[in-house]
N, C-alpha and C positions, 0 to 999 in steps of 0.2 A: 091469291098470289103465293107464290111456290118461296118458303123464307129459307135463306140460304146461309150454310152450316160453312165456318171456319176451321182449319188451324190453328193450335196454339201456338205454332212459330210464324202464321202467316201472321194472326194477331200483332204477336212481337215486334215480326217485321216492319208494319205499318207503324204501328207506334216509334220504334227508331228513326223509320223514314221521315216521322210527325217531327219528332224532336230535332232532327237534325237539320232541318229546313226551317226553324224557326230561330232566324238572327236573334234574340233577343238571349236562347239555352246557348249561341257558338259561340260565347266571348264573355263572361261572368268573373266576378271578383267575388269569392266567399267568404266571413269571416267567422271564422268558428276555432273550436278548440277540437287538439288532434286526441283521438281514441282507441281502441284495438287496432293500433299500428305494428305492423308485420311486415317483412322484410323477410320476402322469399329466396331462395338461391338461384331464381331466374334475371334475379336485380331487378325484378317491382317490388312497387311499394303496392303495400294494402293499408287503409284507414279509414276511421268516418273521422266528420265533422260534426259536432255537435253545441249546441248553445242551449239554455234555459227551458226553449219548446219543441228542439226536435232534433234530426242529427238526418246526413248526408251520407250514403256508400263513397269512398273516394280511389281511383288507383293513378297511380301514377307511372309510367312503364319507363324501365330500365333508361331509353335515350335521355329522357326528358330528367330523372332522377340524377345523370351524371354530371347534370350540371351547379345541380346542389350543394353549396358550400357550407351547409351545415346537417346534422343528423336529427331528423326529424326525432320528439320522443311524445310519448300521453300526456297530456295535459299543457302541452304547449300552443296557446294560442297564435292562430297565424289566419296571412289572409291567402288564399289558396285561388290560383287564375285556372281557368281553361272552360270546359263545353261538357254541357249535359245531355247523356243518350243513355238509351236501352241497349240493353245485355240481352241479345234475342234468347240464349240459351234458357236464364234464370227470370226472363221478365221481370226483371228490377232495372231499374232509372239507378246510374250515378256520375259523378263527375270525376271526366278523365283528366285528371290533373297535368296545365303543364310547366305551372313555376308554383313556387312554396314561399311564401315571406312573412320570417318572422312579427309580430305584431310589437309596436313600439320601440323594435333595434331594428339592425339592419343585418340582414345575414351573416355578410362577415363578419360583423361586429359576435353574433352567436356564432359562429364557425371558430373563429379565433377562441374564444372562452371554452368554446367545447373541447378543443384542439389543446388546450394550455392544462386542463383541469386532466385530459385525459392520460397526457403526458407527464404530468406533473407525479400523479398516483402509480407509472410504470417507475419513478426514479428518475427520471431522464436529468431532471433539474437539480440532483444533490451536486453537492457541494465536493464530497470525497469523491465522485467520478469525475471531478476537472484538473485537467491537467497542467504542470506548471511550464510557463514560456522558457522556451530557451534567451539564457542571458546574452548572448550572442549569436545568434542566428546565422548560419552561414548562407539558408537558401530561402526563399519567401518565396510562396506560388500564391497570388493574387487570382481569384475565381470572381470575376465581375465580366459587365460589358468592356472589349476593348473599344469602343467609342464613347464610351462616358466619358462624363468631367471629373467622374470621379478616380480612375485609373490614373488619369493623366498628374493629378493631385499626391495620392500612393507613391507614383514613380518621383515626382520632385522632390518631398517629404523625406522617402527614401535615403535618396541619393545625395540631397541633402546633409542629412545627419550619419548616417553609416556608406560611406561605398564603399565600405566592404563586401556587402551581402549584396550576391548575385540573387536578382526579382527575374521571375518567370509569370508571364503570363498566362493563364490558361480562360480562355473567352469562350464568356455565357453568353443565351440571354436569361436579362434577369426580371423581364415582365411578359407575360402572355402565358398561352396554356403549356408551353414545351417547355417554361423555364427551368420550373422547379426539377424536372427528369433533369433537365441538364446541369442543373447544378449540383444535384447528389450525387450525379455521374461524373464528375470531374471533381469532386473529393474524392469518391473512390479511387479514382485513375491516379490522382497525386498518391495517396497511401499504398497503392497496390505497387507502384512503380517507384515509392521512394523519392518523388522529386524535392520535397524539402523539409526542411525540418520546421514548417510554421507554415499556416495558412492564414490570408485572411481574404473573406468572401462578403459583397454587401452591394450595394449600389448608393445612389444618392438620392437625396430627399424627392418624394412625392404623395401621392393619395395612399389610402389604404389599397384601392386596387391595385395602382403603381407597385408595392412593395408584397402585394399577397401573395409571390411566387415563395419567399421567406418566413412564408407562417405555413408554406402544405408539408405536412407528413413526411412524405420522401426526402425533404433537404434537415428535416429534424435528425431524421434515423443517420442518415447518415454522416452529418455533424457529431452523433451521440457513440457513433463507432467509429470515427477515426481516431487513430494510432497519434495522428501528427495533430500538434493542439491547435485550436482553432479559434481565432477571435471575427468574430461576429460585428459587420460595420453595416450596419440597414440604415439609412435617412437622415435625418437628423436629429438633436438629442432628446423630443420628445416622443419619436417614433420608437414603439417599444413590439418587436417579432416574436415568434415563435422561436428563431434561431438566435436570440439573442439569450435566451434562456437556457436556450443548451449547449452553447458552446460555451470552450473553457475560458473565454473574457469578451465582455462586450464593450463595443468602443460607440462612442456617442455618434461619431461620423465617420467617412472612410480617412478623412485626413488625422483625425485623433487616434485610426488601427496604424495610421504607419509611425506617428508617433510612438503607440504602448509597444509597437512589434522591438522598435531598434535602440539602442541606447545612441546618445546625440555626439557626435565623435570631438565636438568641441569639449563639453564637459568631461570625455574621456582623456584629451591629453590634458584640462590641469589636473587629472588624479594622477592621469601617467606625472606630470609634472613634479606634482608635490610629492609623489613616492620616490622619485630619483632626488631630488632635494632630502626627505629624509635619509635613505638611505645612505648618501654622502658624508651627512650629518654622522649615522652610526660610523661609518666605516673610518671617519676620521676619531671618533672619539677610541675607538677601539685601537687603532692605531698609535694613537698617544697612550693609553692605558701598557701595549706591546714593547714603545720607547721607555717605557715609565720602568716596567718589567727587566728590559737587557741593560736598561742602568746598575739598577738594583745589583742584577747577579754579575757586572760586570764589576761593583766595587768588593764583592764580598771576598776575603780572605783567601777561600779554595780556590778562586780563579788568583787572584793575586800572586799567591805561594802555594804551591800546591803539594810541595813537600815539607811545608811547617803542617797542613792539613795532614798528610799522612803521617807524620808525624807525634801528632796528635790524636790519631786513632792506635796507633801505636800502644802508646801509654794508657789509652784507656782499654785495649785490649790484655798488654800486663797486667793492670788491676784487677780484672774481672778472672784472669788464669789464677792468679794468686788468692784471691777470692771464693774460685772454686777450688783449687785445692787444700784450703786450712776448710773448708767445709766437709771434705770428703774425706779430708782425717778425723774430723768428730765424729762424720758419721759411720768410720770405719771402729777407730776405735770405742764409740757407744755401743757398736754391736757386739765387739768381742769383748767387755763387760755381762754384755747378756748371756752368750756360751759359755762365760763360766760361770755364771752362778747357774743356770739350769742343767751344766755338766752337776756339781755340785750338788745342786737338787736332786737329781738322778741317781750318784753313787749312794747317797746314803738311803737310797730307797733301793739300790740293787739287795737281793735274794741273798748273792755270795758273800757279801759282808759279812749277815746275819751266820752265815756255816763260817767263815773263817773265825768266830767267837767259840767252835765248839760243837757249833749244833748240826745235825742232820736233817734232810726231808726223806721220810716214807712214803712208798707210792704202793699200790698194788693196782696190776690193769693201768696204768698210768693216769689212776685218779688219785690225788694226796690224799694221804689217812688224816682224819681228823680228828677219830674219834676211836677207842678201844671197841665199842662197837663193832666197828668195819671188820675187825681181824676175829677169824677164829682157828682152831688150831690145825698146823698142817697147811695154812697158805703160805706161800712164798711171797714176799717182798721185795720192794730193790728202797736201798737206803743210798740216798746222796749222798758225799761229804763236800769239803771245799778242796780237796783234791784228790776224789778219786769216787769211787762208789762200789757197791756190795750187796750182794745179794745174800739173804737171809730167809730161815722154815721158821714158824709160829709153832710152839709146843704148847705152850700153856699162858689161858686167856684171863686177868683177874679184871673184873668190875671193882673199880670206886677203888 
């Protein structure tokens, strides 16, 4: 009998066909830990599974991975759903993954922590990028369902305590797959257009799936880039978001965001109250203090008489002229004491005294002689007197 020769991909084939036809490989729960998990730029996933005796090839394809609320990592234990076949190309068995669930949490429960931890380390949650509420708010744009109970809550609240502040609605939704886009897209749209100066975006209590449009990504980023500061109203006050974290105040419920948003107009008029009440208060005291004042200068002397006043400046301006002038005869006559004694000083130091005694100066070259030295015979001299002078020839020179 003639044995007959296959294909390695006919091979393949058959065995896919094997596997695939066997209900028992189409529907499998696995629970293993994840390992060379990789994350191609086609959006599959690549991983095994492995436990104590062996490990699984795993993929998972981009459709099925976009449902994933959490980012798969090594060593994280989970139970992995779907159906085992061959790979005709590699003849290898693996399973094509089509849900992922964490072991002993609950995805969201690790989505949300992965999602908190990873934001947390960008800065998103400091403290100095939050911004402070306006004390008085002129415009409020509320980002919720307009058919909630909880809008309808905000608006009484509101209206309530401030109607001052014009509230603008701007309607989500705020559960299912389109929420989250829509609600980071209608912050945007307030900041980009300026509609008010305070937001507050949330909905009212329910499940964690209920509220998981406020924990994805998109409604963090763009809470953490808006201009206009943002209070955060997700559930109730045990329910704790993503976006409670990153916006600049979080409010326990939406009816406590319209509280922290407005100040309460009752409590405003009695400060308005009490401040006109003091103010009254100064303006009276001040007033009396002013009577107290035009009394004063009404009894005083210069308004009384005001030419006994001038009067009186009168005389004390004569004393002060008479005063300066016996001053400025001391100091006139102290000085003309000093001109003559340094006249004085001076004459008897002049030159010509010394000649009106008798004596001459000799000069030759107009340097004084001083000494017999200087002269020898045949120079000309000029001889000073005290009244007149003369010129004279040197004939003969004696030393000593």
């Amino acid at each position: 009998m003639e044995q007959r020769i296959y294909d390695v991909s006919q091979i393949n084939e058959y065995l896919r066909l094997r596997f695939d036809e066997d209900p028992f490989l189409n529907n499998l729960f696995i629970r293993g830990e994840i390992s060379n998990y990789k994350l191609y730029p086609s959006g599959h996933h690549y991983f095994s599974l492995k436990d104590s005796g062996g490990a699984i090839r795993c993929v998972m394809f981009k459709g099925n991975a976009f449902r994933l609320r959490f980012r798969p990592e090594n060593g994280m234990k989970v139970i992995a759903s779907g159906r085992i076949s061959v790979f005709p190309r590699d003849g290898a068995y693996q399973l094509y993954c089509t849900g992922l669930t964490p072991e002993g949490v609950g995805d969201l429960h690790l989505a949300f922590e992965q999602l908190k931890t990873r934001l947390s380390k960008e800065g998103l949650f400091l403290a100095e990028r939050k911004k402070s509420l306006p004390k008085y708010p002129h415009r409020i744009a509320l980002i919720t369902s307009s058919a909630g109970a909880a809008v309808r809550d905000m608006l009484r609240i509101l209206r309530k305590r401030y109607p001052l502040c014009k509230v603008m609605i701007l309607p989500v939704r705020v559960q299912g797959e389109q929420a989250a886009a829509e609600i980071a897209g209608a912050i945007r749209y307030a900041n980009r257009h300026r509609l008010a100066d305070l937001i507050i975006t949330g909905r009212g209590g329910g499940s964690i799936e209920d509220l998981w449009a406020f924990n994805e990504e998109p409604v963090a980023y763009a809470i953490s880039e808006s201009e206009i500061p943002v209070i955060s109203a997700v559930g109730h006050e045990p329910d704790v978001t993503i976006s409670d974290f990153v916006a600049d105040l979080r409010a326990a419920t939406p009816s406590n965001a319209a509280e922290l948003a407005v100040p309460d107009q009752i409590e405003l008029r009695q400060q308005l109250l009490g401040k006109y009440s003091l103010l009254q208060t100064l303006i009276t005291k001040r007033l009396k203090q002013e009577r107290q004042r035009v009394l004063a200068l009404s009894q005083s002397r210069c308004l009384k008489s005001p030419l006994n006043y001038i009067q009186d400046r009168r005389l004390q301006l004569d004393h002060i002229l008479s005063r300066l002038s016996a001053a400025s005869i001391r100091t006139v006559g102290s000085h003309k004491q000093r001109f003559i004694r340094a006249t004085a000083k001076l004459d008897a130091m002049s030159p010509l005294k010394v000649l009106s005694r008798g004596f001459a100066v000799a000069s030759k070259e107009n340097q004084i002689i001083r000494s017999v030295s200087q002269l020898e015979p045949g120079d000309h001299i000029l001889l000073r007197f005290a009244d007149g002078q003369a010129y004279s020839e040197i004939r003969e020179v004696h030393h000593g």
